[in-house]
PDB file of N, CA, C and O in Angstrom:
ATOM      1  N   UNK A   1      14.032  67.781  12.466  1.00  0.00           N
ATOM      2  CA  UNK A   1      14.604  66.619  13.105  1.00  0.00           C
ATOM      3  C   UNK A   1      13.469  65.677  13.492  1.00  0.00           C
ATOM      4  O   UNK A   1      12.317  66.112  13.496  1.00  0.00           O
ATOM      5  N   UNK A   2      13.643  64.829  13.711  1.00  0.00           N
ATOM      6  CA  UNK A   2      12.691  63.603  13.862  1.00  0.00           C
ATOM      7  C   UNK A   2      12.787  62.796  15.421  1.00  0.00           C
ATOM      8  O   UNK A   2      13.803  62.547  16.068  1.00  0.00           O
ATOM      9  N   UNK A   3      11.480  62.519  15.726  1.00  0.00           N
ATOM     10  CA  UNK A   3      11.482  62.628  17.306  1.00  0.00           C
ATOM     11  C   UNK A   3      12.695  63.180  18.325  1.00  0.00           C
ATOM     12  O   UNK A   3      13.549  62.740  19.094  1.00  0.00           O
ATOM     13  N   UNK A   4      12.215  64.361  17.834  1.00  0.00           N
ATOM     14  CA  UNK A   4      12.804  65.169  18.513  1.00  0.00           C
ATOM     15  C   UNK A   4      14.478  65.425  18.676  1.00  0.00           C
ATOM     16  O   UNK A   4      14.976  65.811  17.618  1.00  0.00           O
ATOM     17  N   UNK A   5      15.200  65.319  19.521  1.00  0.00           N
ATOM     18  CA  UNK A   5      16.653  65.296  19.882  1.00  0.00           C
ATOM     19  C   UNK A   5      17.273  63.964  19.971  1.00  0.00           C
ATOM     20  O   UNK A   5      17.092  63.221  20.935  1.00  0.00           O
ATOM     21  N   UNK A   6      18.308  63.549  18.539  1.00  0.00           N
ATOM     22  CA  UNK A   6      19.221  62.607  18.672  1.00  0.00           C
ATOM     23  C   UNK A   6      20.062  62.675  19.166  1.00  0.00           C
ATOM     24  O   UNK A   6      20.663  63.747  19.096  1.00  0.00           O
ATOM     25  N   UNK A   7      20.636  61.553  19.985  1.00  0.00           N
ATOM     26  CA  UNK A   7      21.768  61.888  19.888  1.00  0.00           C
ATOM     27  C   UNK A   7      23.001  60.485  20.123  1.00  0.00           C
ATOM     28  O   UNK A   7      22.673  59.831  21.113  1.00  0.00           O
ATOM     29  N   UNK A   8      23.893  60.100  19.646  1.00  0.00           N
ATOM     30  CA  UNK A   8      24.251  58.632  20.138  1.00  0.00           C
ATOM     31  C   UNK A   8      24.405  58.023  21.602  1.00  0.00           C
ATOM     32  O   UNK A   8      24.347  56.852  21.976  1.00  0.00           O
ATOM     33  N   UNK A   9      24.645  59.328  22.378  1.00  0.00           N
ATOM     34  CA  UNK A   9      23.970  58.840  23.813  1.00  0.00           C
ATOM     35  C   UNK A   9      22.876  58.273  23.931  1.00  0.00           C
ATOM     36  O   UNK A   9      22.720  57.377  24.761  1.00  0.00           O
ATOM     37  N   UNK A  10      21.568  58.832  22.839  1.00  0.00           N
ATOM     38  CA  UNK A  10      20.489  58.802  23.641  1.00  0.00           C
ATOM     39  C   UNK A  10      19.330  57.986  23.254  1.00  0.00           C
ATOM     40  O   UNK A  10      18.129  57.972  23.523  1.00  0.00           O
ATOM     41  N   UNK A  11      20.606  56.925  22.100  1.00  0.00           N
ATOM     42  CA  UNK A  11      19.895  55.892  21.309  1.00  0.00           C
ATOM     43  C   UNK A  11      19.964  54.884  22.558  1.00  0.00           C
ATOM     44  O   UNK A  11      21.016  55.008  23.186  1.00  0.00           O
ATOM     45  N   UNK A  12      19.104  53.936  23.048  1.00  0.00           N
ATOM     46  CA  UNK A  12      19.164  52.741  23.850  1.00  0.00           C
ATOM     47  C   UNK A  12      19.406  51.882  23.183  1.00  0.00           C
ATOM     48  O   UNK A  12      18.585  51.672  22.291  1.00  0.00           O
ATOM     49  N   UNK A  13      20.734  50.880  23.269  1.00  0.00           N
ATOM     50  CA  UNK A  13      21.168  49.740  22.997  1.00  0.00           C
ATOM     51  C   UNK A  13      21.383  48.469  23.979  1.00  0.00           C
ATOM     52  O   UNK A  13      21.609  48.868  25.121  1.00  0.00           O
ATOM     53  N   UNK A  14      21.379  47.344  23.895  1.00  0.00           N
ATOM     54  CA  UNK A  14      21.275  46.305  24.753  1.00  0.00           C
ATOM     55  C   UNK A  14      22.722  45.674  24.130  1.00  0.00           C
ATOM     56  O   UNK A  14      23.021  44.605  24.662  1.00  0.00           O
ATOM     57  N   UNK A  15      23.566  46.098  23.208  1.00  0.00           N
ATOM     58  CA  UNK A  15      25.120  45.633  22.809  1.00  0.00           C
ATOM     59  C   UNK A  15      25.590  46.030  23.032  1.00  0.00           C
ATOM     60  O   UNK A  15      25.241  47.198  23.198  1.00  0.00           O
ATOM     61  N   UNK A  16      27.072  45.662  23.367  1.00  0.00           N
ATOM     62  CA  UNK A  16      28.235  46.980  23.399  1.00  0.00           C
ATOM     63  C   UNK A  16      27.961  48.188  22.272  1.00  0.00           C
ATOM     64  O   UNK A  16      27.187  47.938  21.348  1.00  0.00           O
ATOM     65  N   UNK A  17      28.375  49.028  22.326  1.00  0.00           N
ATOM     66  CA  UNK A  17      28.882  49.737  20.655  1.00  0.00           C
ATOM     67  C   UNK A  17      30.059  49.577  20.106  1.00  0.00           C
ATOM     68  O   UNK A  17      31.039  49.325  20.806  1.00  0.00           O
ATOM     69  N   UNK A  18      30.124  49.682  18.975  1.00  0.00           N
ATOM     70  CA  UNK A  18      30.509  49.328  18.037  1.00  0.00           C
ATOM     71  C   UNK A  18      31.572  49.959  17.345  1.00  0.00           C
ATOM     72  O   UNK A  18      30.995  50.468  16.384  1.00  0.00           O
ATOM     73  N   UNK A  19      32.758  50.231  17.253  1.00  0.00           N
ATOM     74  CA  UNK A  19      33.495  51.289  16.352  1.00  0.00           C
ATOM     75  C   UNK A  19      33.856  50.593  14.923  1.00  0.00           C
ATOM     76  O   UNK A  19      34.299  49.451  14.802  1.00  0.00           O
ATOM     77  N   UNK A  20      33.654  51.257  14.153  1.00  0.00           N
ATOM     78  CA  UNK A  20      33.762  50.567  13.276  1.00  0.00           C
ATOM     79  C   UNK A  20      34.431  51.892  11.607  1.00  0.00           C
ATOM     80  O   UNK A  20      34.209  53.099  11.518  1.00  0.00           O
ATOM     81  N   UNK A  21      34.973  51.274  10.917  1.00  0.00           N
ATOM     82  CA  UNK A  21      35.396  52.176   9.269  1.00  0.00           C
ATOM     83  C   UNK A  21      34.598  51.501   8.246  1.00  0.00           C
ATOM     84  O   UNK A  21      34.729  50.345   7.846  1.00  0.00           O
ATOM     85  N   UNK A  22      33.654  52.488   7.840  1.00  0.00           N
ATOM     86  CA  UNK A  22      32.885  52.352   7.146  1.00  0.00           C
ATOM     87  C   UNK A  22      33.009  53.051   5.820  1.00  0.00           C
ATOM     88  O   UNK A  22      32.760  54.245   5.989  1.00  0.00           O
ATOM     89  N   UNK A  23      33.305  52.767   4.526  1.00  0.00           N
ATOM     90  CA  UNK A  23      33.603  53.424   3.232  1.00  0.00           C
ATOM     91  C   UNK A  23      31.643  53.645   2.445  1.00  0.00           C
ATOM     92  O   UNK A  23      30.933  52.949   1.719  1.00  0.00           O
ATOM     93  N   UNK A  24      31.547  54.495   2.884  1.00  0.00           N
ATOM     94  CA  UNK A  24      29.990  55.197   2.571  1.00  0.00           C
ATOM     95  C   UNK A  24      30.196  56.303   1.692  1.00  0.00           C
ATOM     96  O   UNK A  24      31.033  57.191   1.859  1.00  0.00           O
ATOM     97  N   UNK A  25      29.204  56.178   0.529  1.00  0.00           N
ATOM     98  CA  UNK A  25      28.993  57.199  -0.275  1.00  0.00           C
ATOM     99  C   UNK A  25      28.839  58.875   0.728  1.00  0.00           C
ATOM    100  O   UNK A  25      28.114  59.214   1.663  1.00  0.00           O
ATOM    101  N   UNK A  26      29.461  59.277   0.273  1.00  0.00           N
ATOM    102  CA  UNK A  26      29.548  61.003   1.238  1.00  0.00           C
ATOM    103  C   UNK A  26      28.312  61.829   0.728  1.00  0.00           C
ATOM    104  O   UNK A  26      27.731  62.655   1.431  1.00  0.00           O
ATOM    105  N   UNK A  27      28.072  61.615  -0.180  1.00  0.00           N
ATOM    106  CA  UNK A  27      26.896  62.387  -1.089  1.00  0.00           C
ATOM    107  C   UNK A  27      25.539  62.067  -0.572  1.00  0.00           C
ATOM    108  O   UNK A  27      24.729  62.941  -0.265  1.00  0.00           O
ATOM    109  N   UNK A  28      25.309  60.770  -0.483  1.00  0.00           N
ATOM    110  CA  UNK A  28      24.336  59.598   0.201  1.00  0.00           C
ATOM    111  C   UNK A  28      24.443  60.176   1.553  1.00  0.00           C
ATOM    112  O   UNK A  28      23.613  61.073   1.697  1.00  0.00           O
ATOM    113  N   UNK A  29      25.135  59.986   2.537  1.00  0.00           N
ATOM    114  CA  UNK A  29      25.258  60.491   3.715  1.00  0.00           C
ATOM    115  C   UNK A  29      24.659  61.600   4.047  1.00  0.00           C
ATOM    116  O   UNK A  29      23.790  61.577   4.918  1.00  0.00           O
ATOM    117  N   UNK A  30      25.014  62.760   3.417  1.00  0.00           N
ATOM    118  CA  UNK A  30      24.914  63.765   3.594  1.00  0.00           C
ATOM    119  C   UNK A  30      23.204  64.657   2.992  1.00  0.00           C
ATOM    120  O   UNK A  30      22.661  65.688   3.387  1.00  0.00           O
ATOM    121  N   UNK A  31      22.836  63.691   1.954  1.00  0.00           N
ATOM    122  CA  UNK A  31      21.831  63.859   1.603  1.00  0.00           C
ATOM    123  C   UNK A  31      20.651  63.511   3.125  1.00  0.00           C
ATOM    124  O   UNK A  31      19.763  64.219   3.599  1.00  0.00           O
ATOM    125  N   UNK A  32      21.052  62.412   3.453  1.00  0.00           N
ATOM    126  CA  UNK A  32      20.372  62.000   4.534  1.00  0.00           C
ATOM    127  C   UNK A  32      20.087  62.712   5.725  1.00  0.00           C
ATOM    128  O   UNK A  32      19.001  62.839   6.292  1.00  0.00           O
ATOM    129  N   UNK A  33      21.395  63.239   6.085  1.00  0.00           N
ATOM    130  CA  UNK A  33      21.482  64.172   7.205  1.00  0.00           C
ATOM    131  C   UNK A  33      20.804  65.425   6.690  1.00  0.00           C
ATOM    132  O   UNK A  33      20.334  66.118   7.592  1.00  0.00           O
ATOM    133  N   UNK A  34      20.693  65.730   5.871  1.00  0.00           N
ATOM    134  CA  UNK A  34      20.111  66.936   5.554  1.00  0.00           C
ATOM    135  C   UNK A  34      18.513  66.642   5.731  1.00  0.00           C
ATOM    136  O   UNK A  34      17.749  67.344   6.393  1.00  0.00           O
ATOM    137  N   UNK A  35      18.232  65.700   5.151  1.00  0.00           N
ATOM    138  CA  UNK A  35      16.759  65.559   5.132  1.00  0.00           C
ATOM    139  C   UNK A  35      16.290  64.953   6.140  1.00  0.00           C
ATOM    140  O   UNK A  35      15.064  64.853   6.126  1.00  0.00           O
ATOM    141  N   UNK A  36      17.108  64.264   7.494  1.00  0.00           N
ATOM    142  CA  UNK A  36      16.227  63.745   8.958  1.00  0.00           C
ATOM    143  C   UNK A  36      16.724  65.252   9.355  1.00  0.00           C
ATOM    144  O   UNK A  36      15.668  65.663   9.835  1.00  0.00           O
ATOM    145  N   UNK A  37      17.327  65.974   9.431  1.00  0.00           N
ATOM    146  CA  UNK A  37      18.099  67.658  10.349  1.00  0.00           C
ATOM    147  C   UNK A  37      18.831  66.824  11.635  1.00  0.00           C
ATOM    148  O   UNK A  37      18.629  67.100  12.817  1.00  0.00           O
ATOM    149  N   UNK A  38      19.743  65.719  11.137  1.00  0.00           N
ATOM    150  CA  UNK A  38      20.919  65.269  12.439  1.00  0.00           C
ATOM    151  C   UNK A  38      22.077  65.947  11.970  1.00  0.00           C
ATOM    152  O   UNK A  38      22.286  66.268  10.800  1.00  0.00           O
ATOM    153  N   UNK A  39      22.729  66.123  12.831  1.00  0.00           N
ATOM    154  CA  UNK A  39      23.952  67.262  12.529  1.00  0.00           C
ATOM    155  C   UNK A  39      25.056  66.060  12.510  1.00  0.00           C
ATOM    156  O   UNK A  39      25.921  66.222  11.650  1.00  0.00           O
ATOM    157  N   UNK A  40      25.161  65.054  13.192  1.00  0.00           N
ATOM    158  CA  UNK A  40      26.170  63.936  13.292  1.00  0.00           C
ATOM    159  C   UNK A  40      25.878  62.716  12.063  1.00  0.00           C
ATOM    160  O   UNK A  40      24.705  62.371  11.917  1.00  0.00           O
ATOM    161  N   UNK A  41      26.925  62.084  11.205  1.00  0.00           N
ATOM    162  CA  UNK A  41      26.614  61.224  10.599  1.00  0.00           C
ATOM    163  C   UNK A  41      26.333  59.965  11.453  1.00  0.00           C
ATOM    164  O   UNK A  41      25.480  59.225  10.963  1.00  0.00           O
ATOM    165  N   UNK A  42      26.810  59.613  12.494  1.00  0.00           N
ATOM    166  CA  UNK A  42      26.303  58.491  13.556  1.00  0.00           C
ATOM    167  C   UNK A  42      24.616  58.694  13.638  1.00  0.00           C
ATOM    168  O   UNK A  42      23.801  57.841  13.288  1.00  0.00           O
ATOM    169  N   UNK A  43      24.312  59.979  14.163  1.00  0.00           N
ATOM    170  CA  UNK A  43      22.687  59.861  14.299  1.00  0.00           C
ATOM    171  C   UNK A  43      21.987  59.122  13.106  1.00  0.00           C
ATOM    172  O   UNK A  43      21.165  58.221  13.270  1.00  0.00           O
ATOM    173  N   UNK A  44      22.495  59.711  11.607  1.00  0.00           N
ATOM    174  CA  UNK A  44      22.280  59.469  10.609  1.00  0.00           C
ATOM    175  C   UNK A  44      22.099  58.095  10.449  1.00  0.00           C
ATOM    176  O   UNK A  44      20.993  57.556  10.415  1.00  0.00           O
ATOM    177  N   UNK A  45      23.308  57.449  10.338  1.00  0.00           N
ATOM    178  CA  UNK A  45      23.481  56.017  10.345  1.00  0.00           C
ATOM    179  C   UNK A  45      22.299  55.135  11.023  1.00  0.00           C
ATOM    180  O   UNK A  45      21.436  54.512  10.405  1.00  0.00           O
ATOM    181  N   UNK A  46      22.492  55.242  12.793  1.00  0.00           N
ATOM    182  CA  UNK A  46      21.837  54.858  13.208  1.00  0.00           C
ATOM    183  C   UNK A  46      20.111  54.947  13.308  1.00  0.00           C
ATOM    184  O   UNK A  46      19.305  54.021  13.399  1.00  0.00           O
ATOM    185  N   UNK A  47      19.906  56.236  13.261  1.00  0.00           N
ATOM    186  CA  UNK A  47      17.956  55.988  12.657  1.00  0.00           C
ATOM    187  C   UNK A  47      18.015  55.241  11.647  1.00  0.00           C
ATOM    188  O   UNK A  47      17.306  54.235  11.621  1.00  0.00           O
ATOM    189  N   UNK A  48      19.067  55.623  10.329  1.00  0.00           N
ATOM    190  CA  UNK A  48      18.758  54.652   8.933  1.00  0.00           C
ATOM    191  C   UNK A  48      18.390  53.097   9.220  1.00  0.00           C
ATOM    192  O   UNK A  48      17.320  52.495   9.140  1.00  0.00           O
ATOM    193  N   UNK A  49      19.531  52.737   9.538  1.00  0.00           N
ATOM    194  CA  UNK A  49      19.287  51.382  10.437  1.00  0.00           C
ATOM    195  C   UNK A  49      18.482  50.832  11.085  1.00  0.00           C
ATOM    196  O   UNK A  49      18.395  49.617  10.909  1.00  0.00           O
ATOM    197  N   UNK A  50      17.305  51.669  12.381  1.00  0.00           N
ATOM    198  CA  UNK A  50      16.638  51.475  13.076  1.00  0.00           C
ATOM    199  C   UNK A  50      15.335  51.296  11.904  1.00  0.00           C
ATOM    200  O   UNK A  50      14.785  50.259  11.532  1.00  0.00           O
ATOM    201  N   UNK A  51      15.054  52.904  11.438  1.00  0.00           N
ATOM    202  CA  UNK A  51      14.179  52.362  10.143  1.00  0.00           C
ATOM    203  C   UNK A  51      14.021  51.588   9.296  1.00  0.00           C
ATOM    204  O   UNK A  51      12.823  51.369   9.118  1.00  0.00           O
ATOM    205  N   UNK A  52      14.605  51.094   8.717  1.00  0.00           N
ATOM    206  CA  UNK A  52      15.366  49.515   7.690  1.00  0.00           C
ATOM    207  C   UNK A  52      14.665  48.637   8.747  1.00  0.00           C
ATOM    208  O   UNK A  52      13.685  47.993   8.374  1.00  0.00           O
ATOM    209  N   UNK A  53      15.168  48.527  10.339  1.00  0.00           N
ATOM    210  CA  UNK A  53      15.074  46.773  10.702  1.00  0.00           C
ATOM    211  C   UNK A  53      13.169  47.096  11.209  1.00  0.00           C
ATOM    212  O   UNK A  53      12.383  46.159  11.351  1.00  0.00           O
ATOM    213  N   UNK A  54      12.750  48.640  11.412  1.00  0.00           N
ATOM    214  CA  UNK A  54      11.681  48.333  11.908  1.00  0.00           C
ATOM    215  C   UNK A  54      10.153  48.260  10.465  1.00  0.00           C
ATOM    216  O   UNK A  54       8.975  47.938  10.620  1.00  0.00           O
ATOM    217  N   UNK A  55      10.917  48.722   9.159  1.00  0.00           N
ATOM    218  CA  UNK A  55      10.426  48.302   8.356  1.00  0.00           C
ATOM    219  C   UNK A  55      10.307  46.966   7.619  1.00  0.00           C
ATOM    220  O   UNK A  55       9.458  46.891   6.731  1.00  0.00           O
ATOM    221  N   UNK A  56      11.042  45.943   7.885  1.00  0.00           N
ATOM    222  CA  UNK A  56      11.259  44.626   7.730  1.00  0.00           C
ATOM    223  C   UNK A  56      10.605  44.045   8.484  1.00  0.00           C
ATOM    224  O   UNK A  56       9.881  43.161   8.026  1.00  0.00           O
ATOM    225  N   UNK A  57      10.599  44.323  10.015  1.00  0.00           N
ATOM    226  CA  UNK A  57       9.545  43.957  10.977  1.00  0.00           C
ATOM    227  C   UNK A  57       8.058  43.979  10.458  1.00  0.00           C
ATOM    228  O   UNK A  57       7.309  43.061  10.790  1.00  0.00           O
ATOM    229  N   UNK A  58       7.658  44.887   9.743  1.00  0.00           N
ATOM    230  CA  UNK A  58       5.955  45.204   9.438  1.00  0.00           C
ATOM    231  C   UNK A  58       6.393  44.871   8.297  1.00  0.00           C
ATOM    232  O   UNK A  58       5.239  44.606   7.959  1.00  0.00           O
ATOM    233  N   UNK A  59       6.998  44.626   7.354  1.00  0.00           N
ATOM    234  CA  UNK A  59       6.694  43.902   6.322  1.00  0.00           C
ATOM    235  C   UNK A  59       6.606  42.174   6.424  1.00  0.00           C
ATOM    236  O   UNK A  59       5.825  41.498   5.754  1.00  0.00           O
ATOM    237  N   UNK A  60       7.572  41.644   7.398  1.00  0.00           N
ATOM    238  CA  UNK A  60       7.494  40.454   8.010  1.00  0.00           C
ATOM    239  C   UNK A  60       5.838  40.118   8.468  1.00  0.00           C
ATOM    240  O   UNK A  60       5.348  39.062   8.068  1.00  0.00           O
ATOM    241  N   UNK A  61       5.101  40.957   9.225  1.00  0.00           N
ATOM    242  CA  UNK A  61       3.865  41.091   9.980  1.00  0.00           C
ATOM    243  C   UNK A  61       3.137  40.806   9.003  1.00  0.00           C
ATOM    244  O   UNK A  61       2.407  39.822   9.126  1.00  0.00           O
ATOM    245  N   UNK A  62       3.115  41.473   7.908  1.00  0.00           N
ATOM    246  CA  UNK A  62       2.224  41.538   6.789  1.00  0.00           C
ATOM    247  C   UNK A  62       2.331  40.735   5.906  1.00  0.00           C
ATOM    248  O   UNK A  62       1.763  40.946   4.834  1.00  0.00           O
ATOM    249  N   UNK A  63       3.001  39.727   6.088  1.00  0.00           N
ATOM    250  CA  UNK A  63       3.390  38.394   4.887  1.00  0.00           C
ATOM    251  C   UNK A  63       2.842  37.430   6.257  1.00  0.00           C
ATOM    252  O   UNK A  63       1.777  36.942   5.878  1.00  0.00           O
ATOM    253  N   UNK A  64       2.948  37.255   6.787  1.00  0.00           N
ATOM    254  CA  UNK A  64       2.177  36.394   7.937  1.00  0.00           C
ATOM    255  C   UNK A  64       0.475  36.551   7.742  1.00  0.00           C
ATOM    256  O   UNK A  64      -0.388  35.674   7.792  1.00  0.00           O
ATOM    257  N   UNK A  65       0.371  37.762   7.543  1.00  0.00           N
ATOM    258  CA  UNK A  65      -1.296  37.889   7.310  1.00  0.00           C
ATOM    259  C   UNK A  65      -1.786  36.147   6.982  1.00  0.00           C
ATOM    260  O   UNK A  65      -1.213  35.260   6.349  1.00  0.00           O
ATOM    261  N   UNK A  66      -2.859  36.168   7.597  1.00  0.00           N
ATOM    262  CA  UNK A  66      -3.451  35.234   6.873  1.00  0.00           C
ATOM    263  C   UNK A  66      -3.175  33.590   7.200  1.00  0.00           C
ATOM    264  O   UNK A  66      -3.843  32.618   6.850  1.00  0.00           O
ATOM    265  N   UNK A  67      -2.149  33.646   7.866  1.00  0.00           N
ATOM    266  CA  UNK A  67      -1.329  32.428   8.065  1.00  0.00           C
ATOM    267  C   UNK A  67      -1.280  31.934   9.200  1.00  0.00           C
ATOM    268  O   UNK A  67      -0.736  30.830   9.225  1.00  0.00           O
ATOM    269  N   UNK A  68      -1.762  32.455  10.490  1.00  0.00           N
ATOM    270  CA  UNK A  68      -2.120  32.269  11.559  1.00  0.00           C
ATOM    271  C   UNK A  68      -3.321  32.062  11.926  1.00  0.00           C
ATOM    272  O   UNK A  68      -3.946  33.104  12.122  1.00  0.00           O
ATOM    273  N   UNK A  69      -3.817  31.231  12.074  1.00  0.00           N
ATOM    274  CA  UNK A  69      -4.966  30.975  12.435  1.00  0.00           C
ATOM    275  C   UNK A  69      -5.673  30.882  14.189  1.00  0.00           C
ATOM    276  O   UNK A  69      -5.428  29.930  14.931  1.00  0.00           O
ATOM    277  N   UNK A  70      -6.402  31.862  14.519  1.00  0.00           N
ATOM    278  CA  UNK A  70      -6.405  32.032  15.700  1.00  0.00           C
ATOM    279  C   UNK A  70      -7.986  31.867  16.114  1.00  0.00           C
ATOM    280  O   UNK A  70      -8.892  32.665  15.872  1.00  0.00           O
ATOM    281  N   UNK A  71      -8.075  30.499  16.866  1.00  0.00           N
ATOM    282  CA  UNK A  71      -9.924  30.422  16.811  1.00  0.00           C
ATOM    283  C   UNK A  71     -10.082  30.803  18.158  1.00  0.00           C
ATOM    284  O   UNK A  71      -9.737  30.069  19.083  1.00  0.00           O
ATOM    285  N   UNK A  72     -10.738  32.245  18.359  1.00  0.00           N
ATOM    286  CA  UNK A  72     -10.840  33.283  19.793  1.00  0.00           C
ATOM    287  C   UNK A  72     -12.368  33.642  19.460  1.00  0.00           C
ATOM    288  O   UNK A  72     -12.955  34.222  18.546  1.00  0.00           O
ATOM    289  N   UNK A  73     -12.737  32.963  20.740  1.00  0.00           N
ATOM    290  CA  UNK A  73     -14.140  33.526  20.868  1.00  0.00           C
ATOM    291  C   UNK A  73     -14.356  35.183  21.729  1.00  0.00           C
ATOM    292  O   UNK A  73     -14.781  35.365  22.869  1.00  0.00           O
ATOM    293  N   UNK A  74     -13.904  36.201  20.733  1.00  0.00           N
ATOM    294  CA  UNK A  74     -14.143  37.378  21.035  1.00  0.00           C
ATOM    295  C   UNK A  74     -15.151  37.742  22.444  1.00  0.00           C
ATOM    296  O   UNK A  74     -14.990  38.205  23.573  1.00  0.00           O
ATOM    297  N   UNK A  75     -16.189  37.256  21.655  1.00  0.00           N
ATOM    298  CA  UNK A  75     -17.469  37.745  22.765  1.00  0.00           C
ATOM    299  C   UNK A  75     -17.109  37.324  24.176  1.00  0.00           C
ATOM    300  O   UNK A  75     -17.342  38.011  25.171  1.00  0.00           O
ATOM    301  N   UNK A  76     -16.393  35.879  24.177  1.00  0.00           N
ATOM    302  CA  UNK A  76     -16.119  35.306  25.478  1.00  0.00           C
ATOM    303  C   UNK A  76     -14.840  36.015  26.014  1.00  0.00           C
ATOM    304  O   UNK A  76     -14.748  36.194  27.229  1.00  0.00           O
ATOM    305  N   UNK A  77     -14.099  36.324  25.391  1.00  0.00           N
ATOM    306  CA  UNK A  77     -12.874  36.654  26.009  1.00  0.00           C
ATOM    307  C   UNK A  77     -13.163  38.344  26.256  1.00  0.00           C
ATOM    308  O   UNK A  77     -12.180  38.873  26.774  1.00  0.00           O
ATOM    309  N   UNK A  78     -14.147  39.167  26.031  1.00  0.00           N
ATOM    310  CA  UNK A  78     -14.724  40.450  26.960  1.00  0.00           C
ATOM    311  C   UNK A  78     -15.571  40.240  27.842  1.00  0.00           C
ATOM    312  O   UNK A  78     -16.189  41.215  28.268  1.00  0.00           O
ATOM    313  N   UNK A  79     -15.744  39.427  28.171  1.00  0.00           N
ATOM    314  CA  UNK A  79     -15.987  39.089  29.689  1.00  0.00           C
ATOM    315  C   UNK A  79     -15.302  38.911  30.961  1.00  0.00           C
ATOM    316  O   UNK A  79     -14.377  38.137  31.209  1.00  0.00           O
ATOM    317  N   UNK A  80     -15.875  39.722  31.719  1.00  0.00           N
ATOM    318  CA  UNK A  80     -15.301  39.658  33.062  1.00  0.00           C
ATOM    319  C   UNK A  80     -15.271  38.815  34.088  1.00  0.00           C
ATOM    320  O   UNK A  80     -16.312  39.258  34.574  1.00  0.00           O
ATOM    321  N   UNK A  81     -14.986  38.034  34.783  1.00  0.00           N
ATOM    322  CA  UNK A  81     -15.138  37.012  35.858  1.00  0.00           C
ATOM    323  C   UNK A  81     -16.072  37.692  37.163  1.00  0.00           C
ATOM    324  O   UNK A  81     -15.345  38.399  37.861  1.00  0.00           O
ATOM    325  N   UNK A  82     -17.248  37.652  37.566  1.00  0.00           N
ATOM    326  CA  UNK A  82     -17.989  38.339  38.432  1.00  0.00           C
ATOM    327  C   UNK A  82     -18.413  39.138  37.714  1.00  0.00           C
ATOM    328  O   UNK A  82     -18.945  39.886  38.535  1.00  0.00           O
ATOM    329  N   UNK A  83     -18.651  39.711  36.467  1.00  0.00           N
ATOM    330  CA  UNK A  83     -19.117  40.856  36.113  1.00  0.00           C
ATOM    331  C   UNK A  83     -20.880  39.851  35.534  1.00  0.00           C
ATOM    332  O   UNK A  83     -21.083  38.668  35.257  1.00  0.00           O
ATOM    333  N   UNK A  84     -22.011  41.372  35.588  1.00  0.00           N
ATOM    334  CA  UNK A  84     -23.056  40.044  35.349  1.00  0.00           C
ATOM    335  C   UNK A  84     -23.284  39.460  33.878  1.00  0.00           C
ATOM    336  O   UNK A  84     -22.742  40.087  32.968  1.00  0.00           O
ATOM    337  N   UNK A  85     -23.917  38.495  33.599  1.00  0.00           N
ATOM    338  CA  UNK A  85     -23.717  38.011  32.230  1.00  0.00           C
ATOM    339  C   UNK A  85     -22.908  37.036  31.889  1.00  0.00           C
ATOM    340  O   UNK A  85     -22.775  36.588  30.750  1.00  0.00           O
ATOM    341  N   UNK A  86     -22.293  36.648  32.961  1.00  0.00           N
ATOM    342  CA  UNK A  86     -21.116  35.415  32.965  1.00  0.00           C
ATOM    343  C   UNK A  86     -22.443  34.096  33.226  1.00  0.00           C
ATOM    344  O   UNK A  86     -22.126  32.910  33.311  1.00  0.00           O
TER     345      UNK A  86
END
């Protein structure tokens, strides 16, 4: 199982939840659950999901590379206010 104990309680959401009928390959499903070790297809669902949006996130990150331009004077900004060397 993957960090540790799922469970749909013990996912934190900031939406209502959701009930919903979903027509999902059973084979697909079940393949899944077998290979994270969630015993519920909800757990299932929901890591899938979480993984998907937090892999889009770092792929988002990584197409930005390069594109931000940030002029930070390192050396200055590890400095302390009162510390000596200021």
């Amino acid at each position: 199982m993957i960090d540790g104990i799922l469970t749909s309680e013990s996912i934190p959401t900031s939406v209502v939840r959701m009930r919903t009928t979903l027509d999902l390959p059973e084979d697909l499903v079940n393949e899944a659950k077998a290979m994270l070790g969630y015993k519920s297809k909800t757990d299932t669902i929901v890591f899938a999901l979480k993984e998907l949006v937090r892999r889009k996130k770092i792929e988002d990150l990584i197409d930005m590379f390069g594109t931000i331009d940030l002029d930070i004077d390192i050396p200055k900004s590890r400095r302390r206010p009162g510390h000596r060397g200021d």
